[in-house]
C-alpha positions as CSV (number, residue, x, y, z in Angstrom):
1,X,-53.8,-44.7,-11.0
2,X,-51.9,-45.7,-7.8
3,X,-49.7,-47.2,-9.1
4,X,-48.7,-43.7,-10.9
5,X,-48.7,-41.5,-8.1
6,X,-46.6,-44.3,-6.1
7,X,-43.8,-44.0,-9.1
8,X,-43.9,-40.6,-8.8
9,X,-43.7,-40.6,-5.4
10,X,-40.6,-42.4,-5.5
11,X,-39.6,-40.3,-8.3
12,X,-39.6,-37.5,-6.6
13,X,-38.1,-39.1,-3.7
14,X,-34.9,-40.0,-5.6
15,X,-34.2,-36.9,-7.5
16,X,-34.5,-34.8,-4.2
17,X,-31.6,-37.3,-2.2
18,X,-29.5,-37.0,-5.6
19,X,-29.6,-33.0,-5.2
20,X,-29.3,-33.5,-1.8
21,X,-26.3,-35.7,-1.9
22,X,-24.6,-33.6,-4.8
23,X,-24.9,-30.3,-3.4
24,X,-23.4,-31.5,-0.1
25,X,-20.5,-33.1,-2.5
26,X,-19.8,-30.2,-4.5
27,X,-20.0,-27.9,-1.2
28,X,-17.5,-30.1,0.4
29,X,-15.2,-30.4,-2.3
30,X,-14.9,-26.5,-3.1
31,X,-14.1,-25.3,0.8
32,X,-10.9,-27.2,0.9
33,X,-7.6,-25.5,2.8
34,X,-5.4,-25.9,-0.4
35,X,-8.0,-24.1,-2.3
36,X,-7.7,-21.0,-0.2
37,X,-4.2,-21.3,0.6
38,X,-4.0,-21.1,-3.2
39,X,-6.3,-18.0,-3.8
40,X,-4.1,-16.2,-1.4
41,X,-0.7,-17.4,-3.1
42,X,-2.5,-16.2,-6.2
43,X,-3.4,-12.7,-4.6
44,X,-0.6,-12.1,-3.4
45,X,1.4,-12.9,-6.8
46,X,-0.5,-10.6,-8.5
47,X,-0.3,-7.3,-6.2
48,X,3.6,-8.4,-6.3
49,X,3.8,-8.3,-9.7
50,X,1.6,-4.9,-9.8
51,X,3.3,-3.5,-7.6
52,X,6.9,-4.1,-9.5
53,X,5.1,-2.9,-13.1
54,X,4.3,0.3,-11.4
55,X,7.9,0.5,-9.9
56,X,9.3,0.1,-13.5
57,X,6.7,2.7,-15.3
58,X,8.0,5.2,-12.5
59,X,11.4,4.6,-13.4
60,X,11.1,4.6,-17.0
61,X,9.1,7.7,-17.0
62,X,12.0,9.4,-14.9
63,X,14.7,8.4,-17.6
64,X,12.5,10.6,-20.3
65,X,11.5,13.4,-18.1
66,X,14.3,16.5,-18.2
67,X,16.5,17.1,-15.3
68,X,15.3,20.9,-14.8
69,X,11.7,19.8,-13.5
């Protein structure tokens, strides 16, 4: 019977260091300057690119609209 709980014990032990040790890992390796230098590059590609696509639909919708408006 002690000799159960003991293995359990050190079970326990173990698989709380290994979450432990991964979450600190994982948490390290995701908050990296490159990463969020890259989100921003990313951001900011895409509200350039919107903002040309709407630039385009407003002059194509000018070419088809009559003069006399």
């Amino acid at each position: 019977m002690r000799t159960t709980l003991v293995s359990l014990a050190v079970f326990v032990t173990v698989l709380v260091a290994v979450v432990v040790f991964v979450g600190r890992r994982d948490r390290n390796r995701s908050s990296s300057p490159e990463d969020r230098a890259a989100v921003r590059d990313a951001a900011a590609d895409q509200a350039r690119h919107e903002a040309e696509r709407h630039f385009v639909q407003g002059q194509a919708a000018g070419h088809h609209m009559p003069h006399g408006m």
